[in-house]
N, C-alpha and C positions, 0 to 999 in steps of 0.2 A: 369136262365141258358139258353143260346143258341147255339143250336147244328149250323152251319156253313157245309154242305154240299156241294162237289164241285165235277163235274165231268170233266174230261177233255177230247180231243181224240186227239192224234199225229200224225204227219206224218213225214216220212224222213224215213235215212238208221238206226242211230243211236236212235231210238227212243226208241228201248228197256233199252238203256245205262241210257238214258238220262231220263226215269221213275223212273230208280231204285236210281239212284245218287236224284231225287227230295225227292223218299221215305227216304232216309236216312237223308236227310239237314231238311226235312219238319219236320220227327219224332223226332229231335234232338233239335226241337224252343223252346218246354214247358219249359226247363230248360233255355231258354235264354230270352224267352217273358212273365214275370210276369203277362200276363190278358190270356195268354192262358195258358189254363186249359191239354188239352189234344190237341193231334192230332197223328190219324192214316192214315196210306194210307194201298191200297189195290191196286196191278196191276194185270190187268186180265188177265186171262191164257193163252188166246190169240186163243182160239177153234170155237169161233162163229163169224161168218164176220158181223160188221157193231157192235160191242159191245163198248163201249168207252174202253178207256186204262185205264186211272187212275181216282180213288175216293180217295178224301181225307176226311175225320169225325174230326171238329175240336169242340174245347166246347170251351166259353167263359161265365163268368159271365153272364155279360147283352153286349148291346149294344154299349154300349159307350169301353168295353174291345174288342169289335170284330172289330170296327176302330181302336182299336190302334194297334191292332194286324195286320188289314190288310195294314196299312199305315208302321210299322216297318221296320227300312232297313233290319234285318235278312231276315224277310219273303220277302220281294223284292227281294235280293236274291236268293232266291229259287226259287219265280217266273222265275229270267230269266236264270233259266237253262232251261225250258221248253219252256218259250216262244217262240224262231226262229221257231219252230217244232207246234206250239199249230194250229191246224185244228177247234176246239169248245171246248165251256165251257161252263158246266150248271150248278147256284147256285139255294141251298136252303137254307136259314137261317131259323130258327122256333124256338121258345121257348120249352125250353123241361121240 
């Protein structure tokens, strides 16, 4: 099993919009991308300055289900809603 950990931080007017439309397409993949397993997001409350915006928790199999997951056009998709806005990105992939 590999957990896929990913943080993101935004910038823009519309950034709040545009988190919660990725939580919804993001959370909606497991049913369309057969190697993913799970995926959650989380958007942050938005209370403490300098916090990232978005975490997402995804699970795959192994390795070779986390490429396909991450090369899929759904999930590219989703990517570029966030994309124009994306400020940094921090991964952790880790066997779990």
């Amino acid at each position: 099993m590999i957990k896929h950990i990913v943080m993101f931080r935004l910038e823009g007017e519309d950034k709040a919009a545009a988190a919660a439309r990725f939580k919804k397409e993001i959370e909606a993949l497991p049913a369309v991308i057969p190697q993913l397993l799970s995926a959650e997001v989380g958007l942050d409350l938005g209370h403490i300055a300098g916090n990232w915006d978005i975490v997402l928790t995804a699970t795959c199999r192994d390795e070779a289900d986390l490429a396909a997951y991450a090369g899929h056009p759904a999930h590219l998709a989703c990517v570029a809603v966030i994309k124009p806005m994306l400020a940094g990105r921090a991964c952790v992939d880790y066997p779990a």
